[in-house]
C-alpha distance (Angstrom), angle and dihedral (degrees) to the residues before:
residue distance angle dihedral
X1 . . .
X2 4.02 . .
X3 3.49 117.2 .
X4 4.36 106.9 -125.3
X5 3.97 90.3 -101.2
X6 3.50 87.0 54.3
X7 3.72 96.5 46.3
X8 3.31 84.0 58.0
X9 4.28 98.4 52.5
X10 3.94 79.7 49.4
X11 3.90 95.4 51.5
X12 4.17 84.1 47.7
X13 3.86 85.0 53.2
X14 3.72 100.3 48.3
X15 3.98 83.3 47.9
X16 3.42 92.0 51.8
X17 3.65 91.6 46.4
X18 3.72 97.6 50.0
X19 3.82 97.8 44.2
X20 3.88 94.7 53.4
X21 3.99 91.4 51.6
X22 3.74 87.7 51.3
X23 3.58 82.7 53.5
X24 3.31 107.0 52.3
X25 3.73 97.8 43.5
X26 3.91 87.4 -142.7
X27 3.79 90.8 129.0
X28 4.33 86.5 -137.1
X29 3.04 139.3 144.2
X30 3.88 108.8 -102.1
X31 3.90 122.0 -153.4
X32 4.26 112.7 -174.6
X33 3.77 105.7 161.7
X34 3.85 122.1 -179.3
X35 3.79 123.5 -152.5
X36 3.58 125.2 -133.7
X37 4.66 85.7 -157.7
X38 4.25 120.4 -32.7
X39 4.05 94.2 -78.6
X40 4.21 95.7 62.0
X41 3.61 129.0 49.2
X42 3.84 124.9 -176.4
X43 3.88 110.8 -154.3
X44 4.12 124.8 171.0
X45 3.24 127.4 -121.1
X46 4.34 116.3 -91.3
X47 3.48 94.8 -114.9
X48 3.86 92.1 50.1
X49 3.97 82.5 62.0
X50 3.48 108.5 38.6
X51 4.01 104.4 105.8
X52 4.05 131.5 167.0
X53 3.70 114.6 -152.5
X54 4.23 102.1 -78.4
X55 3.44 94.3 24.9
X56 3.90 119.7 132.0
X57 3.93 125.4 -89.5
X58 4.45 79.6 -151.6
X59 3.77 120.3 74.5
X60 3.83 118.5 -122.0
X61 4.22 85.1 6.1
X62 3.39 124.8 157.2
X63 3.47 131.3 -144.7
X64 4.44 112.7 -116.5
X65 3.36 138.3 127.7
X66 4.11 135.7 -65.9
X67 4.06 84.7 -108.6
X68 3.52 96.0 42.3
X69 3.80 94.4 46.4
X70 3.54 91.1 47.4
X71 3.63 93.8 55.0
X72 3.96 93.6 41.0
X73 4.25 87.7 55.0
X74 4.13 95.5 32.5
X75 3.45 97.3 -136.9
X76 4.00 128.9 98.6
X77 3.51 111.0 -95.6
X78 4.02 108.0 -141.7
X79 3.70 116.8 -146.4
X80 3.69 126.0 -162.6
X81 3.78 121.8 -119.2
X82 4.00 102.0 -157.8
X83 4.02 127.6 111.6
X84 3.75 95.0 -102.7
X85 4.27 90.8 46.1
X86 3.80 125.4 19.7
X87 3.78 137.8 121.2
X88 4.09 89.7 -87.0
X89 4.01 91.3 60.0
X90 4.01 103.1 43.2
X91 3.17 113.4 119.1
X92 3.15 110.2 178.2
X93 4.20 142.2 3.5
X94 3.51 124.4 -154.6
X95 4.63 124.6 -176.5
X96 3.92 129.3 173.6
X97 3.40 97.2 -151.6
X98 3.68 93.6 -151.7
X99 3.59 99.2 65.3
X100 3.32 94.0 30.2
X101 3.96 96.0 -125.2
X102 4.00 119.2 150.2
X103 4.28 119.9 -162.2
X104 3.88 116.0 -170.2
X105 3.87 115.0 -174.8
X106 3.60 121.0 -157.9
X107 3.89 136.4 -153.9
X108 3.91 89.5 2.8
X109 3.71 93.8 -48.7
X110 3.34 103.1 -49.7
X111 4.02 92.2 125.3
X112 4.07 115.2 25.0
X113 3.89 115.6 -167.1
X114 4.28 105.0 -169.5
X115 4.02 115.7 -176.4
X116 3.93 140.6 -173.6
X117 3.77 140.2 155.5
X118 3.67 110.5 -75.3
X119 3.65 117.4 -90.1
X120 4.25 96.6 -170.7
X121 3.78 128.4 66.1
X122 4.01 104.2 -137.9
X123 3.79 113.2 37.0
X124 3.68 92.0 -164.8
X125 3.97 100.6 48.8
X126 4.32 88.8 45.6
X127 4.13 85.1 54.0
X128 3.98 89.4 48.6
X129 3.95 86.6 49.8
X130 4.00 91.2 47.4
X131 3.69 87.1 52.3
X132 3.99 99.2 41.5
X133 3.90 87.4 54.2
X134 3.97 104.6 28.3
X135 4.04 122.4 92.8
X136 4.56 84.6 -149.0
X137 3.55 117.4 107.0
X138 3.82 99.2 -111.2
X139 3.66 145.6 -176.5
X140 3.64 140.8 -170.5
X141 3.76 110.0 -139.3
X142 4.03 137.0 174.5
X143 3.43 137.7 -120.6
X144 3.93 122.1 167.2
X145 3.63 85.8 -10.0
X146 3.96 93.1 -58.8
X147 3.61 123.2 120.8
X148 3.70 115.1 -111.9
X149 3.93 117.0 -171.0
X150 3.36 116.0 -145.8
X151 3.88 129.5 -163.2
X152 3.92 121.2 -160.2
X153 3.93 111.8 -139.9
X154 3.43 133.0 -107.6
X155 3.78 87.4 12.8
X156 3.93 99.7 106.7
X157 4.33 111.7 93.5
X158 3.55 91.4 -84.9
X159 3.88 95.0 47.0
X160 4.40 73.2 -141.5
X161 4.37 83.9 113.7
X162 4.06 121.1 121.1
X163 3.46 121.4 -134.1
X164 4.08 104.6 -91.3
X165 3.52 144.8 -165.1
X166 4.12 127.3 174.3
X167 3.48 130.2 -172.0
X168 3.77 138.6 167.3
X169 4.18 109.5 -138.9
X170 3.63 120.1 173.9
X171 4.17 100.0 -13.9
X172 4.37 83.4 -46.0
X173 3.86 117.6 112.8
X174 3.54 108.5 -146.1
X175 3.58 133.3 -151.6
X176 3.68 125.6 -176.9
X177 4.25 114.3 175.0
X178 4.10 130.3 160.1
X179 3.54 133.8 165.2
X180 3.49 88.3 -148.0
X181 3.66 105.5 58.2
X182 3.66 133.8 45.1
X183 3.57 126.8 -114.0
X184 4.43 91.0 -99.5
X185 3.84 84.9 58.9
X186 3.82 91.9 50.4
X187 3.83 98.5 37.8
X188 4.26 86.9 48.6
X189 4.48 85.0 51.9
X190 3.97 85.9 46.0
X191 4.06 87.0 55.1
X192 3.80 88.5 44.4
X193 3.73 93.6 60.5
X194 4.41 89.8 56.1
């Protein structure tokens, strides 16, 4: 049985998973496992996986708007305001009202931005942890005094990974990921939501 933290690395994985099937239209079945040392490997479930091109990165999510999300989750829903991510490119939102998690895809899914309440304590000790037991190239950064952990792409085992960056703002953990963009382009949309 996973520890919480660890359901947590393994609900980063199946997002992961799911976004970069919805981005490569392939309609496959995507497997990107991350181990916590050689001995243990953590892999989701196929149906967590199994994405058709628009599909969403949340389970049992439904499509609605940035309002209605935001009212279905009660929280404010930032929204970046950059070329790559802004009001004028999203193409989709996605919330599961139960757990009060929110997905908005830009330009066609080529950047995904998923958010929830925060489910650790110390922001900055859980990104240490990620990058003690993750094979990604990773990197805690700042912004406003916050840690921000970034995760270079294509640098997990697999070299399958997106581009990543996670931040908690105002009680809100924050992911932003593409496999289009680099992690400069995503840290510059995570400044434009501030």
């Amino acid at each position: 049985m996973l520890v919480p933290q660890h359901r947590l690395i393994a609900r980063r994985i199946v997002l992961v998973v799911t976004t970069w099937a919805a981005v490569a239209s392939l309609g496959l079945t995507v497997l990107w496992a991350a181990t916590r040392n050689d001995r243990t490997t953590s892999v989701p479930a196929q149906n967590e996986v199994t994405l058709t091109n628009g599909a969403s990165p949340l389970l049992q999510a439904r499509a609605t708007t940035v309002a209605q999300a935001q009212e279905a989750v009660s929280f404010r829903i930032p929204v970046p305001d950059t070329s790559t991510a802004s009001r004028s490119t999203l193409t989709r939102t996605w919330v599961n009202r139960g757990l009060r998690q929110v997905a908005l895809i830009f330009s066609g899914g080529k950047l995904t931005i998923t958010m929830w309440p925060v489910t650790y304590k110390n922001p900055l000790l859980y990104f240490r942890t990620f990058i003690a037991e993750s094979h990604a190239k990773a990197a805690i950064k700042y912004l406003h005094g916050r840690p921000v952990l970034v995760i270079s792409p294509h640098t997990d085992r697999y070299h399958s990974n997106p581009a990543w960056v996670e931040y908690v703002r105002n009680g809100i953990d924050i992911n932003v990921y593409s496999h289009s963009y680099g992690t400069a382009t995503l840290l510059a949309d995570i400044k434009s939501m501030e």
